[in-house]
N, C-alpha and C positions, 0 to 999 in steps of 0.2 A: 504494500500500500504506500502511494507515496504523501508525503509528509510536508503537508500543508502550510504547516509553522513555518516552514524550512524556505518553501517555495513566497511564503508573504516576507518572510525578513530580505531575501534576495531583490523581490521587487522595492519593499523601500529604500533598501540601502543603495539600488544603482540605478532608480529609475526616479528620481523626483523632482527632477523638471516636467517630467510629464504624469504623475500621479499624484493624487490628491487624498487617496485614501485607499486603504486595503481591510477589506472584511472577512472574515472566516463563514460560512455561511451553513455549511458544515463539515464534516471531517474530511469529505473528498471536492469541498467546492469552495474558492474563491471569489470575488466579486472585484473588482479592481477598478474605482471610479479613477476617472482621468480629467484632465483640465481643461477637457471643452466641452463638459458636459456628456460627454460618451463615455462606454463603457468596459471593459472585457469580464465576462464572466470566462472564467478557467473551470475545469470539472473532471475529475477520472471517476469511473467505476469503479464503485464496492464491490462490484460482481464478478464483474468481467476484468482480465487479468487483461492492465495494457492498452482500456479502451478508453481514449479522451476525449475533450474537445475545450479547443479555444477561441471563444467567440466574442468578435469586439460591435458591440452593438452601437450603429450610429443612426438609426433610424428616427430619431428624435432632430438627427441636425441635418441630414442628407439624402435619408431613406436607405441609406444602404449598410452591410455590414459585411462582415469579414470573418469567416470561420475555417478552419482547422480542424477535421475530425476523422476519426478513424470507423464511424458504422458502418457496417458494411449493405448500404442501400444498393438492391440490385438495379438501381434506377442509374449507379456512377458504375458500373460494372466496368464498363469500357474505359474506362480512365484507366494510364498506364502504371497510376500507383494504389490503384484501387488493395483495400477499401479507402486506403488515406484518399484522403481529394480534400480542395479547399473551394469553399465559398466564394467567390469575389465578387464585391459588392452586392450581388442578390441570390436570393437560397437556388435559383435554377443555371446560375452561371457559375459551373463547377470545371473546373481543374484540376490538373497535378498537384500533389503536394508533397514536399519536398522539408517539412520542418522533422526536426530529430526526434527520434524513440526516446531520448533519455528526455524527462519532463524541466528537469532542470535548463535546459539548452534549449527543450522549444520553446519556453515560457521568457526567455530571453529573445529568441528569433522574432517571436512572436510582437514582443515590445518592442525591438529594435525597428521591426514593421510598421508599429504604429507611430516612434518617435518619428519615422522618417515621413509619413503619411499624412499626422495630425495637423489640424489647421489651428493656429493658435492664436 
């Protein structure tokens, strides 16, 4: 199981030009307000060994959002990193995805994504 604490201390300490606030929401899910009003919830399964998702919701500033996930919808099948595929910008325009297995490094990828991205 990975360890939450571990993954919020990480985002405060190297991400706070761009975060505002980190909540524990529970044992396997984060919440990650950011400074323009958007947001990234992070989440792994209790159940399933290895299955995430990081999802930065901007639907409130742009309509659109950005996710990260590993379900294996036979709707992304044909994606060449299926089940991983990523969102971009709307839940039906789905791609490769190419963020890390170790939660630690996608949940930086994933930041580094949005530092670069965010409109401030």
């Amino acid at each position: 199981m990975v360890n939450v604490l571990e993954i919020q201390n990480l985002i405060e300490n190297n991400y706070p030009e761009i975060v505002s606030r980190v909540d524990v929401v529970h044992s396997n899910q984060l919440r990650v307000y950011l400074i323009d009003s958007s947001y990234l919830d992070i989440w792994f399964s209790l159940k399933l060994l290895n299955r995430y998702s990081y999802h930065w919701e901007r639907k409130n500033i742009d309509g659109t959002i950005y996710r990260h996930d590993n379900a294996p919808h036979l709707k992304w099948k044909n994606i060449l990193t299926f089940p991983k595929h990523f969102h971009n910008k709307t839940e039906d325009n789905v791609e490769e995805s190419h963020i890390s297995d170790i939660p630690q490094k996608a949940v930086k990828e994933m930041l580094n994504f949005i530092k670069n991205n965010i409109k401030r």
